[in-house]
N, C-alpha and C positions, 0 to 999 in steps of 0.2 A: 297463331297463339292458341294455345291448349282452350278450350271453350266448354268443359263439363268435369264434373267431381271422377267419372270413371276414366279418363283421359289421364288424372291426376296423380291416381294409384302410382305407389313402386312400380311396383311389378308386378306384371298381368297374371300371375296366379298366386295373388295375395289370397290367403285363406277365408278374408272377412272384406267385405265392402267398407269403402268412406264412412255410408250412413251407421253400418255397424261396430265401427270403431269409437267412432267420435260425433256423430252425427250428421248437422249440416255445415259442420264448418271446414272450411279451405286453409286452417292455418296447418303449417308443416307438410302444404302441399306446393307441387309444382305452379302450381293452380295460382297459389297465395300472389296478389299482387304486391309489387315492390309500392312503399308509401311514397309520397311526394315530401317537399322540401316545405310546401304549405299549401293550403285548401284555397281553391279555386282561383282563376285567373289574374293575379295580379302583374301586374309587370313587373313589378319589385316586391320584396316582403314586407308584409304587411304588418312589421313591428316598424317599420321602419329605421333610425339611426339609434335604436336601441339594440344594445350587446351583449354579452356575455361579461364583456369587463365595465362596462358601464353604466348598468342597470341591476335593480334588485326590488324587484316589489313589494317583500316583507319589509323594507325598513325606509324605501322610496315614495313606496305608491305607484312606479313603475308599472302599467299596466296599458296596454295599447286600447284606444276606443273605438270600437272594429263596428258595431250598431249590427253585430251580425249572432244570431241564435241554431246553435244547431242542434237538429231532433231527431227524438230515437225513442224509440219504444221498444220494450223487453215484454214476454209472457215467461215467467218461472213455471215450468209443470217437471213433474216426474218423468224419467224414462231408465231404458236401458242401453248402457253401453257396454262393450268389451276393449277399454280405452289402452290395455297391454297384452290384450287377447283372451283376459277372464272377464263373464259378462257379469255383472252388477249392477244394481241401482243404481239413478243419478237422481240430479236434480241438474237440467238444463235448461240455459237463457235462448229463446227462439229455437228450441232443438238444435243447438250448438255447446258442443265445449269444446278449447274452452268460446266463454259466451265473444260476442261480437265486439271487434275493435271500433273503439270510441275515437273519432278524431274530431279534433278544434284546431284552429288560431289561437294561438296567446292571445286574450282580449276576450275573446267570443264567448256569448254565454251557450251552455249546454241543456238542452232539459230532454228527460229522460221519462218516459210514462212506465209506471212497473205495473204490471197487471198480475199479481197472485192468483195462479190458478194449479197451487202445492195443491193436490187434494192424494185421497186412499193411501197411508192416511194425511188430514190434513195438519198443514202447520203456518205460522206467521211468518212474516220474513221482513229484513229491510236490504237497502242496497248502500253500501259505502263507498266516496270515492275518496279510496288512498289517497294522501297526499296534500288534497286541494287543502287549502287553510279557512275556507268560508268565511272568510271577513265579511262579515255583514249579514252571514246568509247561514249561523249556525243550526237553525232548524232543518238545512238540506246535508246534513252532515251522513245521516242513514243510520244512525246507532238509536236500536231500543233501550227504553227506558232513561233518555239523555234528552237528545231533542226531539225524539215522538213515541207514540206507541207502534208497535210490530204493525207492518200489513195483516189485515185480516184476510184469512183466505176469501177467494172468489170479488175482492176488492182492489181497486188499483189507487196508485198514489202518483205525483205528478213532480218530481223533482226538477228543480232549475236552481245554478250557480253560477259562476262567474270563471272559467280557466283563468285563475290568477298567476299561476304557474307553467313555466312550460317545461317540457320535458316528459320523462317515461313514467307510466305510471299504471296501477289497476284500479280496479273496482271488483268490490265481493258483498254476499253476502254479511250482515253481522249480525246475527240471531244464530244465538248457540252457537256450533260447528259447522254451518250449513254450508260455510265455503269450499271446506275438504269433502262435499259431497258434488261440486261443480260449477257453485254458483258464483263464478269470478273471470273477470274479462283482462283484457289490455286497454289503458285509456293512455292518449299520446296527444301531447300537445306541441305542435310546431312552433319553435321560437328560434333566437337566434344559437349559434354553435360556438363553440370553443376553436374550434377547428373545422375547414371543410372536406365535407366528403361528394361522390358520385352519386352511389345509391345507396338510397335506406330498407336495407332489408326486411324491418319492418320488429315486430315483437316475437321474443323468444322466449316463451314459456315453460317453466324451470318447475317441477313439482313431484313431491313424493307421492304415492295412489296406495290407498288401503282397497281391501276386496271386501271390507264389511261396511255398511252404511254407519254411517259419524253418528247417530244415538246409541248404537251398541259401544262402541268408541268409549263416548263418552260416561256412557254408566262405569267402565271400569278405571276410567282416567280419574274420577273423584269417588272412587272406590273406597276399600278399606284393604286389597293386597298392595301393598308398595310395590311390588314386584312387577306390574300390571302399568308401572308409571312412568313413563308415557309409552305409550306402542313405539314399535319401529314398522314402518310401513313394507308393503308388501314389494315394492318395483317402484322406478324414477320415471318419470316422462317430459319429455320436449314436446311443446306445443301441444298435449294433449293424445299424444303416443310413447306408447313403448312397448316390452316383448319380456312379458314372463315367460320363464321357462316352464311348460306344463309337467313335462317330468319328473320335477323333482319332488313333486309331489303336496308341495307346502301350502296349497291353494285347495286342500279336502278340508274338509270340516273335521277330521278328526285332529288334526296339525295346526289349524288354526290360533293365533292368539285369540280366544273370544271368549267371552262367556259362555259357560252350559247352557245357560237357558235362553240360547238362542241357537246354539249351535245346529240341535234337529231340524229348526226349520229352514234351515241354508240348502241349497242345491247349487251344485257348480258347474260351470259350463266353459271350458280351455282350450283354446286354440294356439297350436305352435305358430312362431312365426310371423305375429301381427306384424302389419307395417311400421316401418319407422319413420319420422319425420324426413323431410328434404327438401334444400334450399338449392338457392340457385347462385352463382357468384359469375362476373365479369371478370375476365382476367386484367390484371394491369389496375382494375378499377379499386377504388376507397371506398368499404363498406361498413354503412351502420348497423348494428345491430343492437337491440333493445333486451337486454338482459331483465327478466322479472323471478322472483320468484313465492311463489303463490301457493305453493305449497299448505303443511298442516304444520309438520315438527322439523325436518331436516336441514341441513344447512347444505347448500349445493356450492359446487367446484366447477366451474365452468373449465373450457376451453376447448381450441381447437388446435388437432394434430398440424404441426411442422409453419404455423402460424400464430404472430403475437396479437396483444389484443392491445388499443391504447385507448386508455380511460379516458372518456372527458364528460363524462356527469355521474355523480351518486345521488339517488334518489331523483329530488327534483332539483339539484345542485351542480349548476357547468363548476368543475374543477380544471384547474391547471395540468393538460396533457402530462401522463406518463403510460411507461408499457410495463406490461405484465405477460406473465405467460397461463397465469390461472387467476380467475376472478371468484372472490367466495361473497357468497348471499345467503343472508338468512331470512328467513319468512319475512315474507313485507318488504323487504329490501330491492332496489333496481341499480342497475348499473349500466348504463352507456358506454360500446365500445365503439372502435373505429378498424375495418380489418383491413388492409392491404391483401391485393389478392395477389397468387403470383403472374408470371407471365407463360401461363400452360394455357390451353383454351382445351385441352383435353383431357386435366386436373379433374381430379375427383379425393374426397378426404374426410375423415370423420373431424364432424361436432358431438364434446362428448359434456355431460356432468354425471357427478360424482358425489350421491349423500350416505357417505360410509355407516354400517347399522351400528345399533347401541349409541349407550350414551358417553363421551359426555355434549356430543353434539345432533341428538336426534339421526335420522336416514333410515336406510330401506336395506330389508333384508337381501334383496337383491341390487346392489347400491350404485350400479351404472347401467345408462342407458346413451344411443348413440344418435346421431342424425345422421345425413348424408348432405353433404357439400357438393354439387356438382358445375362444374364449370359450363361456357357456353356449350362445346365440340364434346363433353365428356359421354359415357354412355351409361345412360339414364336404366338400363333393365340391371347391373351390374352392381353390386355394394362396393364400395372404397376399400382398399385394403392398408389403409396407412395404419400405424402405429403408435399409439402415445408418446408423445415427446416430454411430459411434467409429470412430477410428483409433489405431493403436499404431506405436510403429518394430519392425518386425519383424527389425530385426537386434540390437535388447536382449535377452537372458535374464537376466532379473532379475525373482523375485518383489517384491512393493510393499516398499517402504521398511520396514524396522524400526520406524520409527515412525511406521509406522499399526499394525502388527500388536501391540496389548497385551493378553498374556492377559488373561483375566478376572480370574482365580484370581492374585495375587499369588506370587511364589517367587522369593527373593534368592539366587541360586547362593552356591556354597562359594570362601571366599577360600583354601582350601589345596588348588588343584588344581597337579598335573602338566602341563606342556605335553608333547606329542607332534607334533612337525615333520613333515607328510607333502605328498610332493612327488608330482606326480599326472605323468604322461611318456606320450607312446606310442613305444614305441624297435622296432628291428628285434629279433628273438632267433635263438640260433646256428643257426638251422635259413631264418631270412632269411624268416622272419613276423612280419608285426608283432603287439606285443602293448603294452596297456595297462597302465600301472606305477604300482604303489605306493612311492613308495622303493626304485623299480629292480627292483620283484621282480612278476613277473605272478602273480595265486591259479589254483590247479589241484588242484578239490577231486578225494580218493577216497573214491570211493562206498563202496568195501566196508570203510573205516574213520572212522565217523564220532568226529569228536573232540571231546565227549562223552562218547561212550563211552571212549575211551581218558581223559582227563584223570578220568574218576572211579575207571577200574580204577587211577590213579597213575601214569600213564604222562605226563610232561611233556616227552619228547622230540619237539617237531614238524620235518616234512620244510619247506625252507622254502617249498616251494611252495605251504603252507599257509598262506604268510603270517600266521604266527599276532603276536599283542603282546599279552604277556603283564605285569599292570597290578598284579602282586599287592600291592606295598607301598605302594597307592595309593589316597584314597576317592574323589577326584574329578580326572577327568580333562578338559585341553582338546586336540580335536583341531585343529590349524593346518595347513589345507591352501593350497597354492599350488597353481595350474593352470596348467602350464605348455602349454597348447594353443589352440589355436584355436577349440574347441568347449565348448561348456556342458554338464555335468555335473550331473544332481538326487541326492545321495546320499542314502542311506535308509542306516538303523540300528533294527539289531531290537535287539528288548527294553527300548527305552528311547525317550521322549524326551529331545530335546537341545536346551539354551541355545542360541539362536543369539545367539553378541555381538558379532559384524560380519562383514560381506558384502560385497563391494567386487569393483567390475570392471578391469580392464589399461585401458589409454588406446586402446586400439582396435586394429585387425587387427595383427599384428605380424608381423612381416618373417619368414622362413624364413632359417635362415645355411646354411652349405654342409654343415654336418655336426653332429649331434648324436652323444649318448652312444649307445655303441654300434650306432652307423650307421645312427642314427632318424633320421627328418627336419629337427631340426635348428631347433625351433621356439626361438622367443625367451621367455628364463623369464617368467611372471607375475608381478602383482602383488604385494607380501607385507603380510600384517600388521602395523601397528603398536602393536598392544595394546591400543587403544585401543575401548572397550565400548559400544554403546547400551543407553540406556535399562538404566542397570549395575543398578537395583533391581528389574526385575522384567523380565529379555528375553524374547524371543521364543522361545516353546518350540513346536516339532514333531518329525516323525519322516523327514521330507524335506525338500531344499535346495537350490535351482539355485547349482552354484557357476560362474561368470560365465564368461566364456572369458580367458583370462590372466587373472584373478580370483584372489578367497581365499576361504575363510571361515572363521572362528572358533569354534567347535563345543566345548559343554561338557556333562557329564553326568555325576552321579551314579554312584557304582560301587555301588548297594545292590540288583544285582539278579543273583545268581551264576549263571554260564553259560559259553557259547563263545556269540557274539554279532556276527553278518557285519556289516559294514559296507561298501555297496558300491554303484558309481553304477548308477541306474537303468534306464537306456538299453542295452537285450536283449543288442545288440553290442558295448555296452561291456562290460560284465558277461561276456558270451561271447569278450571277448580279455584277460580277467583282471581286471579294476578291481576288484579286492575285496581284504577284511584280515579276520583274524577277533581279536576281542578276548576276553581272558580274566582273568576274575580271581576269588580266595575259590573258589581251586578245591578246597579241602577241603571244602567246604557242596556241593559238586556228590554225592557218592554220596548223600547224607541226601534229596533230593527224588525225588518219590515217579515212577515210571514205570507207564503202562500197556501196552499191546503193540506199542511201536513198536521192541523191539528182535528182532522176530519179522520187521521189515522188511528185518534183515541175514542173518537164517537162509535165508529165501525168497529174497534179492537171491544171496547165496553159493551156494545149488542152481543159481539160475538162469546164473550168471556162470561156474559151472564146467564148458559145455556150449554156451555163448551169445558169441561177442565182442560188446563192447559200442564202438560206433564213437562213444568221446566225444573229438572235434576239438573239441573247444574248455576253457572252465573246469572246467564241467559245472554251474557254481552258477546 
């Protein structure tokens, strides 16, 4: 067995070392261990006679009692990598990107020690885990200015939750942009399957890469040129590699998308020919593969040449097997395949995706990047020479139909919901920046008052910039969004999954009029809802959702899980010119749940802030 990082490499006259690509991580290497089917020696698994079709813990309590805690500690510091063969700034978890795969049991609680040590210059930080629903445990949720305040630099915080969930999933940073600078992992929780496989190949890491660090990003993303909104990024990468072209030159600083007044002080450093990811496949054998995509803006197209892929979970959701031949993920988004290998044992073949540039779907100006599939007997110094077999229109963002995606787990939503009208904008604001609107109001969290904390001391007064929506005489709610833009939106919702019961696109690019509400651009409104449900006895449930460009989507969920609970599109820049709401409700059940030392993260963030300006230009969420 391969037994070191340099063993790992492609090919022995890769331009750049392991450590200076990516750091110290072994994902997209030879190297990368295949996961297991579940953590540590049981003779059977250790959910036991719970399934796929017979179990569901958001609406069961479904949850295995394992008595077992597993731990991990992260250090956040600065470095550099050349993660596509251009070297830039990061921000890396244990000198890895991407940072370290998180494994549990269904059942198991996880706790994570984060030690901030962002320093030159310094900044706050918190860590999010995608997905989980924190039933009981909303203060381990990682979001500033919600359930805590930011890490303070040079201080650590001590997170524990509960894997409620099993299946595919990440974790990132959620302070400002800070994730599209590196700070985001794979978190995988072993549960039962939809279907069985051999081996689990493990997590496939799907992400657009900019060459400028995320606060230059972001000053121009809530800027005042529209033009400037949102970048297209520079290159795609798998598992934390990929292969700018240095030639062509778009990686100087005179070519750059950036702002002037940063541009002088950039230097670039290019190397042709970075390594590309590469896995390993079994012939004959049924392989999983852990589809994430973690990205900033792009919407990525998976697949792989002259092989299908068959779905059997979205997000943290086993679905009813189907096959596809391209899988599409927007920011936040996972997807669970299943690959049949052939029967070559000296096969070799590309994994590719694909986040086409411009809008209306976000991606990279350079908008494919490849892996390498090698079989057992294949020869490993050699690149694959196969060929695309799929095409997509790259000007859809649309996850698959509704009706393919059928959970496993049956769940007939509640006939006594609430509608909630939310109209999605991007307008100018009094200062003549533009910002991303909810019902007119851009989110602008404070750090040093997380709201949480105030709604359990009894405090129900919020500032509106908190965009708070407040749900209390209510069990079940629908959100009805209209997109009135040009661009696609994947919104994510913590604490919950959500019903999706339609999804629907505008009839295509729509005119721009001379003037919008308060001297936006002037976009022509979206599509809307007609009420009308797919598949109304059992829909589609996840935790992410491309909503179309002038599009809708119908959005329902449960209020049985007390909290303050963001709801807010995925896309870094969106997010950082405000697209965010925060949902509340059963706010008397908030002081009874139990807290560990995350309000030690306001004591420390308060020292630090009365001594510190904190340069937050944007949401901060």
């Amino acid at each position: 067995m391969l037994s070191s990082v340099t063993t790992c490499s492609l090919l022995p006259t890769s331009p750049i070392t392991n450590e200076q690509q990516v750091g110290d991580s072994l994902l997209g290497t030879l190297c990368a261990p295949y996961l297991p089917q579940w953590l540590d020696q049981y003779p059977t698994a250790p959910w036991g006679n719970l399934t796929t079709k017979n179990s569901d813990a958001t609406v069961k309590g479904d949850i295995p009692i394992t008595n077992v805690t597993r731990y991990y500690e992260f250090t956040l510091s600065r470095g550099q990598i050349s993660a596509d063969g251009v070297l830039r700034d990061v921000m890396l978890i244990n000198n890895q990107f991407p940072g370290p795969t998180l494994e549990a049991n269904w059942g198991d609680w996880i706790q994570v020690i984060v030690h901030n040590n962002i320093s030159n210059p310094f900044e706050g930080t918190t860590v999010h885990w995608h997905g989980q629903i924190q039933k009981n445990t909303p203060w381990e949720d990682g979001v500033p200015g919600t359930g805590q305040c930011p890490i303070a630099p040079g201080k650590t915080v001590t997170y524990l939750y509960q894997a409620e969930l099993h299946g595919t999933s990440w974790y990132h940073a959620h302070y400002s942009a800070q994730f599209s600078s590196g700070i985001s992992g794979p978190l995988v929780v072993h549960g039962p399957n939809a279907l069985p496989y051999d081996i689990d190949v493990g997590p496939v890491m799907l992400s657009d890469w900019y060459h400028i660090p995320y606060f230059s990003i972001v000053q121009d993303a809530v800027g005042t040129n529209l033009s400037l909104i949102p970048p297209t990024s520079d290159s795609v990468l798998i598992n934390g590699r990929g292969r700018f072209n240095c030639s062509d030159g778009s990686y100087d600083s005179d070519d750059m998308w950036l702002s002037s007044s940063v541009k002088s002080n950039l230097t670039w450093t290019c190397v042709d020919d970075a390594p590309l990811s590469s896995f390993r496949f079994q012939s004959g054998k049924v392989h999983r593969l852990r589809l994430i995509n973690h990205g900033a803006n792009g919407v990525q197209r998976f697949s792989i040449d002259h092989h299908n892929l068959t779905v059997i979970a979205t997000d943290y959701v086993p679905t009813v097997p189907y096959t596809t031949e391209v899988v599409t993920l927007a920011v936040g988004q996972r997807t669970d395949v299943l690959v049949t290998a052939l029967d070559t044992p000296t096969a070799s073949t590309w994994m590719r995706t694909q986040a086409p540039g411009g809008e209306p779907c976000g991606g990279s100006d350079n908008p494919e990047t490849l892996a390498a599939i090698y079989y057992e007997d294949a020869d490993v110094t050699a690149y694959p020479t196969s060929l695309s077999s799929v095409s997509f229109n790259a000007s859809e963002c649309n996850n698959d139909a509704l009706t393919l995606t059928t959970p496993e787990y049956k769940i007939t939503p509640s006939s006594d919901s609430w509608t909630q009208d939310l109209s999605l904008t991007l307008e100018l604001n009094s200062t003549g920046n533009f910002e991303f609107m909810i019902n007119g109001q851009a989110f602008h969290a404070d750090f040093n008052v997380p709201l949480l904390s105030n709604v359990a001391a009894g405090n129900l007064t919020f500032d509106p910039a908190w965009n708070m929506y407040n749900f209390e005489q209510n069990t079940s709610i629908i959100l009805n969004l209209t997109n009135n833009m040009p661009l696609a939106h994947p919104f994510h919702l913590h604490g919950h999954n959500f019903y999706v019961l339609a999804v629907g696109a505008g009839d295509g690019p729509a005119q721009a009029t001379s003037a919008g509400a308060n001297g936006g651009p002037g976009f022509d409104a979206g599509a809307t809802w007609n009420g009308s449900v797919v598949n109304p006895s059992n829909p589609m449930r996840r935790d992410t959702i491309i909503i179309p460009p002038y599009g809708y989507a119908a959005l329902q969920f449960e209020l049985d899980n007390p909290g303050v609970w963001p709801f807010h599109c995925h896309i870094a820049w969106h997010l950082s010119g405000g697209q965010a709401m925060n949902v509340m409700y059963k706010h008397e059940d908030i002081p009874t749940l139990p807290q560990t030392d995350i309000d030690q993260t306001c004591t420390d963030w308060g020292y630090y802030t009365s001594d510190h300006v904190v340069d937050e230009i944007d949401s901060g969420g």
